[in-house]
C-alpha positions as CSV (number, residue, x, y, z in Angstrom):
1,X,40.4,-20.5,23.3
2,X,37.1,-18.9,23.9
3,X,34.8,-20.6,26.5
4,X,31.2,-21.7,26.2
5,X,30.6,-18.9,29.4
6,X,32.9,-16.5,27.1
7,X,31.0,-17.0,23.9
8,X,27.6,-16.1,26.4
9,X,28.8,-13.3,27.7
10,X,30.2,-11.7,24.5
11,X,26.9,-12.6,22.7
12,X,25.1,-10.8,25.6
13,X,27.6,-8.0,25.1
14,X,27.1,-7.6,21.5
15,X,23.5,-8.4,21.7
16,X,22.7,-5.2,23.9
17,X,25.1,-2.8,22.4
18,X,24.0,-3.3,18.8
19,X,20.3,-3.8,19.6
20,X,19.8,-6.8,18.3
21,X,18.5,-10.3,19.5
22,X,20.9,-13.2,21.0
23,X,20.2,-15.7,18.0
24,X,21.0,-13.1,15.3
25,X,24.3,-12.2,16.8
26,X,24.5,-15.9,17.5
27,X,23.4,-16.7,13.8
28,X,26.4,-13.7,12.8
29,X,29.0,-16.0,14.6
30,X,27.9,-19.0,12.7
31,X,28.3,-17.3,9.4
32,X,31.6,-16.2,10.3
33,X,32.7,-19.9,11.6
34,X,31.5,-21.0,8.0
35,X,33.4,-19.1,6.3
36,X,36.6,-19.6,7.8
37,X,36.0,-23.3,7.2
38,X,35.6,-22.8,3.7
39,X,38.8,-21.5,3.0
40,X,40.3,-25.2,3.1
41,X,38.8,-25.4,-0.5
42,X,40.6,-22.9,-1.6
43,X,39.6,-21.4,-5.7
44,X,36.4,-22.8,-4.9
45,X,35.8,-21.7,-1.5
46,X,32.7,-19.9,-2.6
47,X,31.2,-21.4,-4.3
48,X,30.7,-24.2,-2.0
49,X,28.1,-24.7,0.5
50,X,29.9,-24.8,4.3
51,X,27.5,-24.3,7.7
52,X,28.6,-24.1,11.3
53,X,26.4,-24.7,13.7
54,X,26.8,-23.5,17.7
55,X,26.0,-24.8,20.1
56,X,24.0,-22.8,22.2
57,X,24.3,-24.5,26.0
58,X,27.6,-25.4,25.8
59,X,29.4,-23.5,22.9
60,X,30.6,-25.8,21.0
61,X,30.7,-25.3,17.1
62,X,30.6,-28.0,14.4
63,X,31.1,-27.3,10.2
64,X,29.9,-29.2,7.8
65,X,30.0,-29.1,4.0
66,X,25.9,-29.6,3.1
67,X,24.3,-30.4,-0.5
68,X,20.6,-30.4,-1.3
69,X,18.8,-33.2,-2.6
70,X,17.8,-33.2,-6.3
71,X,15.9,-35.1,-8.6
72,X,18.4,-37.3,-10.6
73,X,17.5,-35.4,-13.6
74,X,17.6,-31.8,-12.3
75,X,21.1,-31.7,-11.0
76,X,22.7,-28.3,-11.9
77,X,25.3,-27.1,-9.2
78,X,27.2,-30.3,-8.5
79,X,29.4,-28.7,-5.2
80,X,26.3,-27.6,-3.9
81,X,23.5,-30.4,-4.8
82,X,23.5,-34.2,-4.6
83,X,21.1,-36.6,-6.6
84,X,18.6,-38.4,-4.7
85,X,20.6,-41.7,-6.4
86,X,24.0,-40.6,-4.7
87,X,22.1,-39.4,-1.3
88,X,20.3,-42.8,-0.6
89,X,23.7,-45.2,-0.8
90,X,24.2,-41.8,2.4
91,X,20.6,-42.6,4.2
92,X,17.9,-44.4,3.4
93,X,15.4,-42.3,4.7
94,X,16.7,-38.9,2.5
95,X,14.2,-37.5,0.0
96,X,14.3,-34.0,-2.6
97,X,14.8,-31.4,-0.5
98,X,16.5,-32.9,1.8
99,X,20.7,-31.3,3.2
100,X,23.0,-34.0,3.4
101,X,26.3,-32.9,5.5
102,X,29.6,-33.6,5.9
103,X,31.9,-33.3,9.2
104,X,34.4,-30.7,8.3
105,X,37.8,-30.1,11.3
106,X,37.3,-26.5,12.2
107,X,40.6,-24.8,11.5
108,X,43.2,-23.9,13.9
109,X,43.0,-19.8,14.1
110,X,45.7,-17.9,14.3
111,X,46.4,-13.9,14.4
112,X,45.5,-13.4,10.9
113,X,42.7,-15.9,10.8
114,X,41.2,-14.6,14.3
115,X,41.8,-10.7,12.9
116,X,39.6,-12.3,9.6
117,X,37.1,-13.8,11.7
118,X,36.1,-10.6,14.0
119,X,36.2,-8.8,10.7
120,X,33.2,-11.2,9.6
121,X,31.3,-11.6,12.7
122,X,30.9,-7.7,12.8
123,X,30.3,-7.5,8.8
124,X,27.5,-9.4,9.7
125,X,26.2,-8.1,12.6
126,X,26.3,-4.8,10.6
127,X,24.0,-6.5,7.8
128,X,21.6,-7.8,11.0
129,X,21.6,-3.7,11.6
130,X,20.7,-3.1,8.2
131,X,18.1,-5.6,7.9
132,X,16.2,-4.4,11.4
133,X,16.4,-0.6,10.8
134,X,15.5,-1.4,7.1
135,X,12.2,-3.3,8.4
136,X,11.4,-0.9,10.7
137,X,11.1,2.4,9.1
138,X,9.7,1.1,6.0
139,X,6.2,1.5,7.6
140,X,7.4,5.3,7.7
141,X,8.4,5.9,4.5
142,X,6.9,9.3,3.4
143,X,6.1,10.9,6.6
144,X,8.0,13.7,8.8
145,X,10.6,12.8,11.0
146,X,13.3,14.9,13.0
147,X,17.2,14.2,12.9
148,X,20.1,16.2,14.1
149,X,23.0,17.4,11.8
150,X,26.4,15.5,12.2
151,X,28.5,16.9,9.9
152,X,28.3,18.6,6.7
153,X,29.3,16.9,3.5
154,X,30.0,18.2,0.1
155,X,26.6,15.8,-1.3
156,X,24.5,17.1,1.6
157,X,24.4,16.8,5.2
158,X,24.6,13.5,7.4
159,X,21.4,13.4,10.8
160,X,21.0,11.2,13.2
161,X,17.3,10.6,13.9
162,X,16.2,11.4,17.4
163,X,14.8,7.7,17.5
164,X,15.9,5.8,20.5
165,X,18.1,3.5,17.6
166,X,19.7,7.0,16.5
167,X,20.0,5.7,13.1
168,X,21.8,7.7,10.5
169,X,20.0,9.7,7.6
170,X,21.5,11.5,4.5
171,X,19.7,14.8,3.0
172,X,21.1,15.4,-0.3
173,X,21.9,19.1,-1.2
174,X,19.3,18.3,-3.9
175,X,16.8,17.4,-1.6
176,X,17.1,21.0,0.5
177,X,15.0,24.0,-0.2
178,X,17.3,26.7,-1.9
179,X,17.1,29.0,1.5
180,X,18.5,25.6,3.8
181,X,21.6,26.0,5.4
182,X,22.6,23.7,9.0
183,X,25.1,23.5,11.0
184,X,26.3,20.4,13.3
185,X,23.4,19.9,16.1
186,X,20.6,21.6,14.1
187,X,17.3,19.9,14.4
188,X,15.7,19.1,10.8
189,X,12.3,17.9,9.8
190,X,12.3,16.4,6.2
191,X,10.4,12.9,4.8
192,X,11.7,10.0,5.0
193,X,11.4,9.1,1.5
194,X,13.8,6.1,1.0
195,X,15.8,3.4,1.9
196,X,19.2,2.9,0.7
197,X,21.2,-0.4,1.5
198,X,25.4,0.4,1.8
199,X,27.8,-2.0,3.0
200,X,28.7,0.5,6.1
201,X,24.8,0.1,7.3
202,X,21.4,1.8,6.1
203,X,20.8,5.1,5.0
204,X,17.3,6.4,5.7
205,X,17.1,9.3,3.1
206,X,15.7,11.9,3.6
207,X,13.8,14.7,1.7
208,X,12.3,19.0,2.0
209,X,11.5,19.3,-1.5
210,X,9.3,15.9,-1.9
211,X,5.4,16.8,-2.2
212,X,4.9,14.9,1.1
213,X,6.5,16.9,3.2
214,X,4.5,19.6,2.8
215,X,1.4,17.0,3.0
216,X,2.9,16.2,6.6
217,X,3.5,19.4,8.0
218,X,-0.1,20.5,7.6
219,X,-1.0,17.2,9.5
220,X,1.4,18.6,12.2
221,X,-0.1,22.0,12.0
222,X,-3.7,21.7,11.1
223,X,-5.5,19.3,13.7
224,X,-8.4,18.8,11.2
225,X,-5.5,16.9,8.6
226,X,-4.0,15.3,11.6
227,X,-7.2,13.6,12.6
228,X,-8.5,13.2,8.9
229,X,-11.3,15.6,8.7
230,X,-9.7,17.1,5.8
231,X,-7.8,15.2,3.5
232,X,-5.1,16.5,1.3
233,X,-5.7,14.9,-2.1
234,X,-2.9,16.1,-4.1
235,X,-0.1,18.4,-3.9
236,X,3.0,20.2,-6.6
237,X,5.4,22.3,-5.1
238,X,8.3,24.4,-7.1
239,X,10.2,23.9,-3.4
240,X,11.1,27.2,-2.2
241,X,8.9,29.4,-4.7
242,X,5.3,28.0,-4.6
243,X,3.2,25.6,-4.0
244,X,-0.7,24.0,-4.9
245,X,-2.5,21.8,-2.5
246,X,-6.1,20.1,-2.9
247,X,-8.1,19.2,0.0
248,X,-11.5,18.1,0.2
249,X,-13.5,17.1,3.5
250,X,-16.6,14.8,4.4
251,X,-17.6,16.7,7.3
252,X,-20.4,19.4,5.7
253,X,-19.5,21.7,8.9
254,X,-16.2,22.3,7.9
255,X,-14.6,24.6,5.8
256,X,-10.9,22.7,4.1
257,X,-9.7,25.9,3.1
258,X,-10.3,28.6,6.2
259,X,-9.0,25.4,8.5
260,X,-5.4,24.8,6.7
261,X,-5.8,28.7,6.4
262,X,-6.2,29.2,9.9
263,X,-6.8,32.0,11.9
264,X,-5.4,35.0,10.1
265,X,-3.5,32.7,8.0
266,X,-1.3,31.5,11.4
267,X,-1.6,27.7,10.3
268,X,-0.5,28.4,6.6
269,X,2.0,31.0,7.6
270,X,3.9,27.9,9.8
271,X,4.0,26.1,6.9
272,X,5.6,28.7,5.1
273,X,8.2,29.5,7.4
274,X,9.1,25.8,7.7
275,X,9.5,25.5,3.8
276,X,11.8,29.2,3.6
277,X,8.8,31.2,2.4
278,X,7.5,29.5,0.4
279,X,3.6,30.7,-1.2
280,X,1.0,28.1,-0.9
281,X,-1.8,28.3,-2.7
282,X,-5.0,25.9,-1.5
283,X,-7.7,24.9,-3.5
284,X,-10.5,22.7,-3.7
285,X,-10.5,19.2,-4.6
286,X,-13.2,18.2,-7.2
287,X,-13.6,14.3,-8.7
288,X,-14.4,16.5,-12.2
289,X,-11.0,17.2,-13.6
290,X,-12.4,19.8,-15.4
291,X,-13.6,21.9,-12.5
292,X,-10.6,20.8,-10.4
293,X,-7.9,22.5,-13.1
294,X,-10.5,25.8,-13.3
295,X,-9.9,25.6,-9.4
296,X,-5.8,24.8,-9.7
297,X,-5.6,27.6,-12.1
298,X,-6.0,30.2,-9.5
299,X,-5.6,32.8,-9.2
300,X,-6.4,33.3,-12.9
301,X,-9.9,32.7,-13.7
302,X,-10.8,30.7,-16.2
303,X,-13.3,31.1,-19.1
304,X,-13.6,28.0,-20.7
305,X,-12.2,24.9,-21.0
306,X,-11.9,22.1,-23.5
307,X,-11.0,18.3,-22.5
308,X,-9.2,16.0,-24.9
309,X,-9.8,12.6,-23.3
310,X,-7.5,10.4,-25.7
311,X,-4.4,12.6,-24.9
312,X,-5.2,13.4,-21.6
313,X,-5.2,17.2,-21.9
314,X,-7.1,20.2,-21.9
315,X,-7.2,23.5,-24.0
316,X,-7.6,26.1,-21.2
317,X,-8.9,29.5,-21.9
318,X,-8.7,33.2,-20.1
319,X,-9.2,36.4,-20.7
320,X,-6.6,38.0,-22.6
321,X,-5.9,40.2,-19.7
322,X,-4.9,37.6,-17.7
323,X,-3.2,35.6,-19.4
324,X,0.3,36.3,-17.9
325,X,-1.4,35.5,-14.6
326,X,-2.7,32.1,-15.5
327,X,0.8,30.8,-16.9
328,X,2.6,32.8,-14.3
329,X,6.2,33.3,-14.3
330,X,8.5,30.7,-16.0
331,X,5.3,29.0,-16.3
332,X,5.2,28.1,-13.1
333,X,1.4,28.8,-12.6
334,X,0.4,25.9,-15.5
335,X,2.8,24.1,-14.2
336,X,1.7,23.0,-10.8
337,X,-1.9,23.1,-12.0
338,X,-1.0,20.3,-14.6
339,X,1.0,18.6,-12.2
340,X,-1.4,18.7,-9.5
341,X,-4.5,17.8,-11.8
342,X,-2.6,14.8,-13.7
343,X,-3.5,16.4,-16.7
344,X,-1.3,18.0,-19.6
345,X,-3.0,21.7,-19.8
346,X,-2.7,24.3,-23.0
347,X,-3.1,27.6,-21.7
348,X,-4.6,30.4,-24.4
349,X,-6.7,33.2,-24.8
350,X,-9.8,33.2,-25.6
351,X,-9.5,34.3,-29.1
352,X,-6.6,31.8,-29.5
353,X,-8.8,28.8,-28.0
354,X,-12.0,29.9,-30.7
355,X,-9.4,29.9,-33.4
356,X,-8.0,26.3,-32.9
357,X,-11.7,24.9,-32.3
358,X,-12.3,26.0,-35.3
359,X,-9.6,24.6,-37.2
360,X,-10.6,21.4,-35.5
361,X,-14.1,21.7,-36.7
362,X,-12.9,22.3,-40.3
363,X,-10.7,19.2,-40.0
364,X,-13.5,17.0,-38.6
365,X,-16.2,18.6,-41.1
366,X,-13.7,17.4,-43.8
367,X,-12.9,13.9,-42.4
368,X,-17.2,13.4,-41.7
369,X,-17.7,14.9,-45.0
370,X,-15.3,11.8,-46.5
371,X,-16.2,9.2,-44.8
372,X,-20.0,9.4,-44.8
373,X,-20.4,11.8,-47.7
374,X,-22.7,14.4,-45.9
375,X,-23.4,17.5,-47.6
376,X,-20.6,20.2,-46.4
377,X,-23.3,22.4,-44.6
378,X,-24.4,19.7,-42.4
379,X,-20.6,18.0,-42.0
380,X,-19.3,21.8,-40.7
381,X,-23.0,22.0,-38.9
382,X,-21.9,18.7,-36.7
383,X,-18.4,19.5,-36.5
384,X,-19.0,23.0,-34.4
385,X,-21.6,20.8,-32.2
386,X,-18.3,18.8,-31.3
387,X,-18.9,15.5,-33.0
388,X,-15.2,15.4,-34.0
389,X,-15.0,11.2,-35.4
390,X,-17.6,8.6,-36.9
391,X,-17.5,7.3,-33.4
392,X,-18.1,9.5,-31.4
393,X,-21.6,9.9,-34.3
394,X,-22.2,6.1,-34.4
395,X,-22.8,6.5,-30.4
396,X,-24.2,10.2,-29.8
397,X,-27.6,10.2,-28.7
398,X,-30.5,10.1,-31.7
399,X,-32.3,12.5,-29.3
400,X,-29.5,14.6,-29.7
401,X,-28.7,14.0,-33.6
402,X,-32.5,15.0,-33.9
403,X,-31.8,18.2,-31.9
404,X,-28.9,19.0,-34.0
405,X,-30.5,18.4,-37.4
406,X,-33.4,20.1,-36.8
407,X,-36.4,20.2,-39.7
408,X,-39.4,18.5,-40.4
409,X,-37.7,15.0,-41.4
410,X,-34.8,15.3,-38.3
411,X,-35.3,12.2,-36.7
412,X,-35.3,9.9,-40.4
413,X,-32.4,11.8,-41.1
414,X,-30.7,11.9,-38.2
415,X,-30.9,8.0,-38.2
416,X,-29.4,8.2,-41.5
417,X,-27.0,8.9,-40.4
418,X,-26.2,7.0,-37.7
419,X,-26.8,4.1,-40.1
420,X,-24.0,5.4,-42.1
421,X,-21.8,6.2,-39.5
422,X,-22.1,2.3,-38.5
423,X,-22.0,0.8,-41.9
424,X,-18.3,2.7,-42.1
425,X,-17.0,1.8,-38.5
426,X,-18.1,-2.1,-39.7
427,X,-16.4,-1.8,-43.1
428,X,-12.9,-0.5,-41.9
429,X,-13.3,-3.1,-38.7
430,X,-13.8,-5.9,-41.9
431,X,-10.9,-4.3,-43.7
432,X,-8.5,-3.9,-40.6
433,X,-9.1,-7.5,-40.3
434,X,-8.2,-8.3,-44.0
435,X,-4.6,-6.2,-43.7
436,X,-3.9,-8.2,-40.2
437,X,-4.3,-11.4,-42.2
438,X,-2.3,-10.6,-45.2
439,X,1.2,-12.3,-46.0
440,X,2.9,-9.5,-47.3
441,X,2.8,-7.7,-43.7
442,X,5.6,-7.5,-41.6
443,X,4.4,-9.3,-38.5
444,X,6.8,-7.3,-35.8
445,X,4.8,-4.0,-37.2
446,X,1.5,-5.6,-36.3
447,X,3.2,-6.5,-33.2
448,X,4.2,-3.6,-32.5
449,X,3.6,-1.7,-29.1
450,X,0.4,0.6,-29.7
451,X,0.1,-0.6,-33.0
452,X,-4.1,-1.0,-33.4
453,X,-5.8,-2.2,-36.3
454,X,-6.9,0.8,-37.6
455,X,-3.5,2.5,-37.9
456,X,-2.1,-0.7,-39.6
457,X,-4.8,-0.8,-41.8
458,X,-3.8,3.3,-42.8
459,X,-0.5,2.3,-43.0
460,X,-0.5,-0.2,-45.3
461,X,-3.3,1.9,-47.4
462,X,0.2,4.2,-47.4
463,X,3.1,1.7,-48.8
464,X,4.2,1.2,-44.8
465,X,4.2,-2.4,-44.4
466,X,7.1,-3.3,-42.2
467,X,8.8,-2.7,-39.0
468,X,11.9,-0.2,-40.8
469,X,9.3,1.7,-42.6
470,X,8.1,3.0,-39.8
471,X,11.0,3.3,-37.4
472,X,13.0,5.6,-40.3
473,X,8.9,8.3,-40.5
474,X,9.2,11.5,-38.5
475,X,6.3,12.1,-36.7
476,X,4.7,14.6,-39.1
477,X,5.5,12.5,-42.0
478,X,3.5,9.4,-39.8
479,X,0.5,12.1,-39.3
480,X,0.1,12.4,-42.8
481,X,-0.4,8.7,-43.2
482,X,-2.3,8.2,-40.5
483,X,-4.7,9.9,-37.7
484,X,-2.5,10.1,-34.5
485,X,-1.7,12.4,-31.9
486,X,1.7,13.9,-32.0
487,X,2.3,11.9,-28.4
488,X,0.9,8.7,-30.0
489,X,3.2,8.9,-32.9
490,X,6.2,9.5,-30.9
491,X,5.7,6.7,-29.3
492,X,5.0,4.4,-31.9
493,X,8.2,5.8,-33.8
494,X,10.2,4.9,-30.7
495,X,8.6,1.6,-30.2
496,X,9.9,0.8,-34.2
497,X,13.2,1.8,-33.5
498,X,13.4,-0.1,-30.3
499,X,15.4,-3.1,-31.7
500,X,18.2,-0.6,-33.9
501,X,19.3,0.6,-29.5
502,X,19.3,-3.2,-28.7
503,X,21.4,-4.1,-31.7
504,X,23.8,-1.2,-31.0
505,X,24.1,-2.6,-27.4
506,X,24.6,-6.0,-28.7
């Protein structure tokens, strides 16, 4: 039988070869007490409440079997609440919320049951582990740290971080640059960039592909990032072939490109050589998206540019000459400039890019030309001035409509047409309205997820008025009943068949 000076001295033990405080291993102990004594309940051994409690002068450990105090009406686990009814004929002084306890004998423990209950005790001292290295490095998730290599695993490699707690890491073979190789007591800088929680104790993964890591190393190499001179405001790698990052400074004096440049290119060239070679290209951050893709697209130079707000992309246009450049190979070039920016971007030549804008003016000359019965000449005239929608009319400038217009009797006109525009946008609002409140409707369409009153009210103008309708349209056969970006539609379709995948399920 273990002594009070025993249990001490073992808790001590534990206590400073695990790192961790007395009262958790303490706390471990008691966990382990509690669920030896459980077992006398046998089928239901858990699902009943048991506590053991140590004392912590003298050793000694009491169980009990504890419920907590419910309303009368709100009882819901019987073998692990009590009424308050049942806990007063107990104690008088007992309210809700309150633990009511039971003595239980502690059993007798044998081999089996001693083997059981060292089992548990370490079990959880290993979930204490999990919980303190857990809390610790989540304030360093995403920056650089350094482990050393253990072994090699078919997944990836297992590190031990050079932290005093020489926790253990795992860098995925998916997470390595294609050119990484290690070996057993290699040193490796990667980002922490997540926590898993196993039952053998916490894995701190790590990461040499993720965007950060190249974000840290330039803190480590540039002093100017490291102190927060110069901010890096976005990054995209393809890890191992090329990279884009964006930095941008408040400091007038300095230049963010020559200083994560460096010298000769020394500071950039580090980087590289840490990341296998990889090219990095750095740019200049801009709040205009527009100016910051002409800056992401280089080094293709851009002629013009187009921005779609509503689908959050951009028709970009270069010289025909360099069009290879600006999409670069695989597309690689377009595609860390869209990923950097945040912005989907249609690359083209210049002839390609006046081609589809006027296709677009046709469309919207024909659309304006419906809705507000304009002449053709002055529809197509708007149209190429970008007016593409009555709304974007209804709220243009008059100075500019007048500009646009042009003539003697401009400005009477071009509030014409502003009136006109207005008078539309205020009849479709009215009959939007009228199809929301109709009978014949399916409800779930209106419903829907991205449904809006306008494309309801252009669906049921073409025979869609329920949920299946629309689920069983492609999206080109939904863009002929309706105005809607191809994105937009797909979505919508998806979003109508969302209840056939639940069914299927069910």
């Amino acid at each position: 039988m273990m002594t009070s000076e025993d249990l001490n001295m073992f808790v001590r033990s534990l206590s400073n070869e695990r790192g961790l405080s007395e009262e958790v291993v303490y706390a471990a102990i008691e966990a382990a007490m509690a669920a030896q004594a459980s077992k006398q309940f046998g089928e239901e051994a858990e699902l009943i409440w048991t506590e053991a409690v140590i004392d912590r002068q003298d050793g000694h450990c009491d169980a009990y079997r504890s419920w907590m105090v419910v309303a009368d009406d709100a009882l819901e686990d019987p073998l692990r609440e009590i009424t308050l009814k049942e806990a007063l004929e107990v104690s008088d002084e007992l309210e809700v919320g309150s633990t009511v306890r039971e003595a239980l004998e502690l059993p007798t423990l044998g081999r089996i049951e001693a083997q059981q209950a060292k089992q548990r005790i370490l079990f959880e001292v290993r979930k204490a582990e999990r919980d303190k290295i857990s809390r610790e490095y989540q304030d360093k998730l995403m920056t650089m740290v350094t482990a050393v290599v253990k072994r090699r695993l078919q997944g990836g490699y297992i590190l031990e971080m050079t932290t005093p707690d020489r926790a253990e890491a795992f860098l995925a073979k998916e997470e390595c640059l294609p050119r990484d190789s290690f070996r057993p007591n290699d040193r490796v800088r990667a980002v922490l960039h997540g926590i898993s929680e196993q039952t053998r104790g916490p894995q701190l993964l790590l990461s040499r592909t993720h965007s950060d890591f190249i974000c840290a190393l330039f803190k480590l190499e540039v002093p100017e990032v490291g102190e927060e001179l110069i901010d890096i405001r976005a990054a995209a790698r393809d890890p191992g072939s090329r990279a884009k990052i964006a930095v941008t400074t408040n400091d007038g004096r300095i230049d963010p490109i020559g200083a994560c440049v460096g010298m000769r290119g020394s500071r950039v060239q580090a980087v590289s050589n840490e990341l296998g070679g990889e090219r990095i290209d750095i740019i200049l951050w801009d709040e205009n998206p527009a100016k910051l893709v002409i800056n992401a697209m280089a080094p293709a130079e851009v002629a013009s540019i187009v921005v779609d707000e509503d689908n959050h992309a951009m028709d970009v246009a270069v010289e025909t000459s360099q069009l290879a450049q600006a999409i670069g190979r695989s597309g690689q070039n377009v595609r860390l400039a869209s990923q950097l920016s945040g912005w989907t971007l249609n690359v083209m030549s210049e002839e390609e890019l006046a081609s589809k804008n006027q296709g677009d003016a046709v469309k919207a000359s024909s659309v304006l030309q419906e809705a507000l019965e304009l002449d053709s000449e002055l529809a197509q005239k708007i149209a190429e001035a970008g007016f593409k929608t009555v709304e974007e009319l209804a709220y243009a400038s008059l100075d500019e409509l007048v500009a646009l217009v042009g003539g003697d009797e401009a400005e009477a006109q071009a509030e014409e047409i502003q009136m006109l525009a207005s008078d539309y946008l205020l009849s479709r609002e009215i009959a939007e309205e009228a199809v929301l409140l109709r009978d014949d409707m399916d409800e779930a369409l209106l419903t829907l997820d991205g449904m809006t009153p306008e494309y309801a009210s252009q669906l049921f103008e073409a025979g869609v008025k329920n949920r299946e309708d629309l689920a069983e349209c492609a999206v080109d056969e939904l863009q002929e009943k309706i105005t809607i970006s191809d994105k937009k539609a797909a979505a919508l379709i998806m979003n109508a068949r969302a209840h056939w995948f639940e069914e299927s399920e069910d």
